[in-house]
N, C-alpha and C positions, 0 to 999 in steps of 0.2 A: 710059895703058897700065898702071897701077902698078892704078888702080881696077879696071880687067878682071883685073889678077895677083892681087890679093886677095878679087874674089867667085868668080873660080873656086877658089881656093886653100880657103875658109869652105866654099863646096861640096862638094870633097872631102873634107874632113876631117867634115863633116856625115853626109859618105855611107859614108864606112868605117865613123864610130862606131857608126851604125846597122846598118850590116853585119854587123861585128863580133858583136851580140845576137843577129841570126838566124844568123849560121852558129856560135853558139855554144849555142844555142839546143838542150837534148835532148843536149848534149852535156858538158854542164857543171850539175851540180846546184846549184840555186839554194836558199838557205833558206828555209822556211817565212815566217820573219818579214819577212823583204826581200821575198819576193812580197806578203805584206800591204801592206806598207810603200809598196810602188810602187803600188798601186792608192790611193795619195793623192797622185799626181804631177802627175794634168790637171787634180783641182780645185782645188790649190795654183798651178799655175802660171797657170790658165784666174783666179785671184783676184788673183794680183799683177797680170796685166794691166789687168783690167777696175776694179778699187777704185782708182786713182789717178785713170784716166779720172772714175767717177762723185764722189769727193770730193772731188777737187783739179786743177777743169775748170781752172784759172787758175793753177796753183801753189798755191796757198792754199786750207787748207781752206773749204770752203763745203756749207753743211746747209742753206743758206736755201731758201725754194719756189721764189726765181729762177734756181734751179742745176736746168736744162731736165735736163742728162743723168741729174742723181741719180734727178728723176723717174719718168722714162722707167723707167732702171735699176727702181727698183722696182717700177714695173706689170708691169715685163719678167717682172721676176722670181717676182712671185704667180702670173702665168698661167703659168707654169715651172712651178712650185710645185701649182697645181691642175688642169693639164690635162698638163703631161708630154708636151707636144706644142712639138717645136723651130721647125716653120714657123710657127706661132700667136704662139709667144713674139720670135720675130723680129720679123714683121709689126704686135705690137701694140709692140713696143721702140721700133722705128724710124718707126712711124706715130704717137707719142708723139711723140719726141723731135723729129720735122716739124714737129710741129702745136704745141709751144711756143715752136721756135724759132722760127716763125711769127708769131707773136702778137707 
């Protein structure tokens, strides 16, 4: 019971805070430099997640070629990089990182 009292409990306080921005939202002037400032929030957090996954598959750094996810990672990411296309970049991520762990 105590596990169900605390994901509901992280739920709602997830959903006020968020709340909170849109019905403050046009109502509350925000600074110029904080609106900058925020438009570096998804690829700051979108980088903590994903950099530990690709550098430290094990706890421990690893750069070597037998580190499947780093590679992946970086294919992922050139075709990111040259084609700006998120279902491509997926498809060739994960169809890497199959195809080494495979091996």
């Amino acid at each position: 019971m105590t596990l169900w009292l605390t994901i509901i409990a992280a739920g709602l306080i997830t959903f006020a805070i968020r709340l909170s921005f849109i019905l403050l939202w046009g109502r509350v002037d925000i600074p110029l430099w904080l609106q900058r400032s925020l438009r570096f929030v998804p690829p700051a957090v979108l980088t903590a997640i994903i950099f530990p996954e690709l550098f430290l598959p094990s706890g421990s750094l690893n750069l070597s070629l037998g580190n499947a996810r780093l590679i992946a990672g970086i294919l992922a990411g050139l075709v990111a990089w040259r084609t700006r296309n998120i279902i491509l970049t997926i498809l060739v991520g994960m169809g890497v990182l199959l195809l080494l762990q495979s091996i």
